[in-house]
Phi, psi and omega in degrees: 000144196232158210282345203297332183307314202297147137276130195215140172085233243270351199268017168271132225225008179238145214280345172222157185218150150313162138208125228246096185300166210277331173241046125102348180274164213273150166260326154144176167275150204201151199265156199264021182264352176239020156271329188289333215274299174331316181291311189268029176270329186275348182100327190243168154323155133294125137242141175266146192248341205228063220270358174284340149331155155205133319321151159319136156240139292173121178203144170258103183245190155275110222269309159342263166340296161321298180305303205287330172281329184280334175284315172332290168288013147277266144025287185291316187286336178296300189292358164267359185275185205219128216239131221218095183287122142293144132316181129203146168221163170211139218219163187220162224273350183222061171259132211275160193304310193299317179295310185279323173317305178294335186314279179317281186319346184284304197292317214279014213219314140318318187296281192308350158320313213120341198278136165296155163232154169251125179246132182247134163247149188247155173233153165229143168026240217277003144332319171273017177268336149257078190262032195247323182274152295008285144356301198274355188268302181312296168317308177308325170298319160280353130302303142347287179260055194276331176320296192254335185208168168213154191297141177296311206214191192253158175293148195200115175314104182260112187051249185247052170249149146274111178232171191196082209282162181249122142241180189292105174279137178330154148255147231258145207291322215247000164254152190276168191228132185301000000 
């Protein structure tokens, strides 16, 4: 419900409401001119919280308050979401220990990022008659970040690519996280 929706005090339009006291326990249905009469007897607002009830229900709060707690919790929930970055690395089917090690640290540094990587390894002309070191790059890699990430899907030739994507891995619910 987005707040321009709520009602709150005359603009509430149904001739009886449900109603819900300000520290939560129920008072009953009451017809609503005289739950607003109640509410401003108490210092707060009518809100409607629920209008699809029947009866609507109806709580009396600080309506000020309420809007502040509902953009908050817009707010907090925008700032959890996880907005999930492609990577890209490309690996060659005869890249040297020294090449591939920096490489990997590259990827392992991304994972822990948060970030997906996409590993691509490329063949060039007769190189793609071996695709088996292509295979074998691959494999060293899910060992290597076995750690940190794990493969989406099995590796699959896209033209004269070797590709193979990572995502990050979750930490698991029930270990603490420093």
């Amino acid at each position: 419900m987005r707040a321009k929706e709520i009602r709150v005090n005359r603009r509430i339009r149904f001739s009886q409401v449900r109603v819900i006291g300000e520290d939560g326990e129920q008072i009953g249905i009451m017809p609503t001119r005289d739950a607003i009469k109640l509410a401003g007897e108490r210092g707060y607002d009518l809100v409607e919280i629920s209008p699809r009830a029947r009866p609507p229900v109806c709580k009396i709060m600080d309506y000020g308050k309420y809007k502040y707690e509902l953009a908050k919790k817009a707010k907090d929930a925008k700032k959890k979401q996880r907005f999930l970055q492609l990577k890209e690395m490309r690996f060659r089917p005869k890249t040297e220990d020294h090449d591939y090690t920096f490489k990997m640290r590259h990827v392992r540094e991304f994972l822990t990022q948060g970030s997906k990587v996409k590993i691509m390894v490329v063949f060039r002309g007769r190189e793609r008659a071996h695709v088996e070191f292509g295979y074998k790059i691959l494999d060293k890699l899910k060992v290597d970040l076995s750690d940190v990430g794990e493969p989406a899907l099995t590796p699959r030739m896209e033209g004269r690519n070797l590709t193979l994507t990572f995502l990050p891995k979750t930490p698991e619910k029930g270990s603490a996280s420093p």
